[in-house]
C-alpha positions, 0 to 999 in steps of 0.5 A: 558610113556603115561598120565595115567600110569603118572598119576598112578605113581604119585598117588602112590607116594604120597600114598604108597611111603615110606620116604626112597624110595621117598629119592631113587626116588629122587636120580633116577630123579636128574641123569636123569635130570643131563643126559637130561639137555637139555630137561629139560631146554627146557621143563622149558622154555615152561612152563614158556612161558605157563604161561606168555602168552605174545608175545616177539615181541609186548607184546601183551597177544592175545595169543593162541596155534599154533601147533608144529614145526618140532622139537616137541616144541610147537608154539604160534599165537599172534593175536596181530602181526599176528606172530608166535613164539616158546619157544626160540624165544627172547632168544639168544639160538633162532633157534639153532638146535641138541639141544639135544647136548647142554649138552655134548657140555656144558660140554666140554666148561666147560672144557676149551676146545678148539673149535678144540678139542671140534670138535676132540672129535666126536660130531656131529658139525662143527667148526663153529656151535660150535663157534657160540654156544659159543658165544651164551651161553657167551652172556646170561652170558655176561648181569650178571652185578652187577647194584649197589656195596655197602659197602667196594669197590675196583676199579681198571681198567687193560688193554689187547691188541687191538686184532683183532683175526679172522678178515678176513679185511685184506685179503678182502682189508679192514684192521679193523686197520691202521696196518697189520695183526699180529700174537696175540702173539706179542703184543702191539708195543707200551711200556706201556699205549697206544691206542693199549690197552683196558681198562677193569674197575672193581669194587667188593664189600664186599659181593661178587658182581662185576661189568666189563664194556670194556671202549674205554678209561680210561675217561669213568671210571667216566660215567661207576661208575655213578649210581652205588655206593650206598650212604656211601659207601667207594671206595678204588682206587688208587687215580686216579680223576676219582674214586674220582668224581664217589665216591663224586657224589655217596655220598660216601668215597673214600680212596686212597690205595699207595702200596709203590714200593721198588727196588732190589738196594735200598733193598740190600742197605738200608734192612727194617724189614718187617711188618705184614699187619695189619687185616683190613686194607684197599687195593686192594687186591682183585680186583687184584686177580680178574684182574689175572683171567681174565687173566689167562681166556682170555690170557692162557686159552683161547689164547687170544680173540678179543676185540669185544667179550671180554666182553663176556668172562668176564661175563663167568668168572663172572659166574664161581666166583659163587658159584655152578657154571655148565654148566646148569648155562649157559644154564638156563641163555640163555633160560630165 
């Protein structure tokens, strides 16, 4: 369709289009977008980068229309650098190419599909450039970190095992660690709490907003809260000094919550009646549901991740808690 009959089209849309047909036509626009999701995304990341004018490398506004690259998206000259740019330069989807299977490969990501099964299903990719899309779109989803938590906050950290899944150090000579190579599925050597564990602090509140941050050890807990508690607000741990020091610093309560542990042995001998949780009460209930996602994300879903990607996949699954969460998320989310 040429500019003119566009133009046509939307003059009589606007003059003779009745309310049923403009509801019609909307239906009709929002499946073609849902099929060229892409190209949509695209065409708002040009528009957008229109209107700002502005250099992503200098900041500079000398800023003028260089052509188009063989793609057909439209370059830009900074005369401020000297250099040229397109609309995805500065986004982590910049110099990807076959853009327009981005939608069908973000449907099968959303699917949990595995990178090989992905492959299996016939779209016109290696391996490799699949994992690298991945990673790409979990990177934007990566930075989508509550900045501040206020009223009622649960905090607690858990741990995954130091993995080093996909690393070719020990083949080439150089070991990433002090051991030899291992099958993910074994685990820690070590029994409990140990330096083969990373510890994953989180923190959400009452309305809904949470915060993830891959700590190299439980001492960083304090330095990774700083800032980010809003005054009066109550923090409910497990006692650990840690939450204590960030909630006093933040100005805010801090409430310890003890889950008492009874044993089998002691139940069969001394048998208590049970209890209703009182409405309101105070706890960690959430947070450890929280825990058991991530789990379920990084451990079964996906088989395990290296611990140097591990924060991206906890930002998907940050993105999956929201509500009207699809795959255009993601996308939108790497070309902003």
């Amino acid at each position: 369709m040429n500019l003119n009959q566009f133009e046509r089209l939307k003059s009589e849309v606007a003059t003779k289009a009745s309310a049923a047909q403009i509801l019609e036509l909307e239906d009709v626009v929002r499946r073609v977008i849902a099929g060229q999701i892409a190209e949509v995304a695209l065409a708002r990341r040009q528009s957008a980068t229109v209107l700002a004018h502005q250099c992503p490398r200098c900041s500079s506004q000398q800023v003028v229309l260089h052509g188009k690259d063989k793609n057909g998206r439209q370059r830009f000259l900074c005369r401020g650098c000297k250099r040229t740019y397109n609309t995805l330069t500065g986004t982590p989807m910049a110099r990807a190419r076959k853009c327009h299977l981005w939608g069908e490969y973000l449907r099968h990501m959303i699917g949990h599909l595995s990178v090989r099964k992905i492959a299996g299903t016939g779209i016109d990719l290696s391996h490799v450039t699949l994992w690298r899309w991945r990673h790409r779109f979990l990177k934007a989803a990566a930075g989508d970190n509550a900045t501040s938590l206020s009223g009622v906050i649960e905090a607690d950290e858990t741990f995954f095992v130091q993995s080093f899944k996909g690393h070719r150090g020990w083949a080439r000579g150089k070991p990433p660690a002090n051991r030899a190579a291992r099958p993910s599925a074994w685990g820690a050597l070590k029994r409990g709490i140990s330096s083969e564990q990373v510890p994953v602090l989180t923190a959400l509140d009452s309305a809904g907003r949470v915060y993830e941050a891959v700590l190299s050890s439980t001492g960083g807990v304090e330095g990774a809260l700083t800032g980010r508690i809003a005054p009066g607000s109550v923090v409910c741990s497990d006692g650990a000094m840690a939450y204590v020091k960030a909630a006093v610093k933040a100005g805010a309560e801090h409430r310890r919550v003890i889950v008492p542990t009874v044993t089998p042995l002691a139940t069969k001998a001394l048998p208590l009646p049970t209890r209703r949780r009182k409405r309101g009460r105070l706890g960690l209930g959430r947070v450890n549901a929280h825990h058991e996602r991530i789990k379920t994300l990084v451990n079964r879903r996906c088989r395990g991740v290296a611990t140097r990607y591990l924060g991206s996949y906890l930002g998907w699954n940050r993105a999956m808690l929201r509500e009207g969460f699809a795959g255009t998320v993601l996308l939108d989310r790497s070309l902003a």
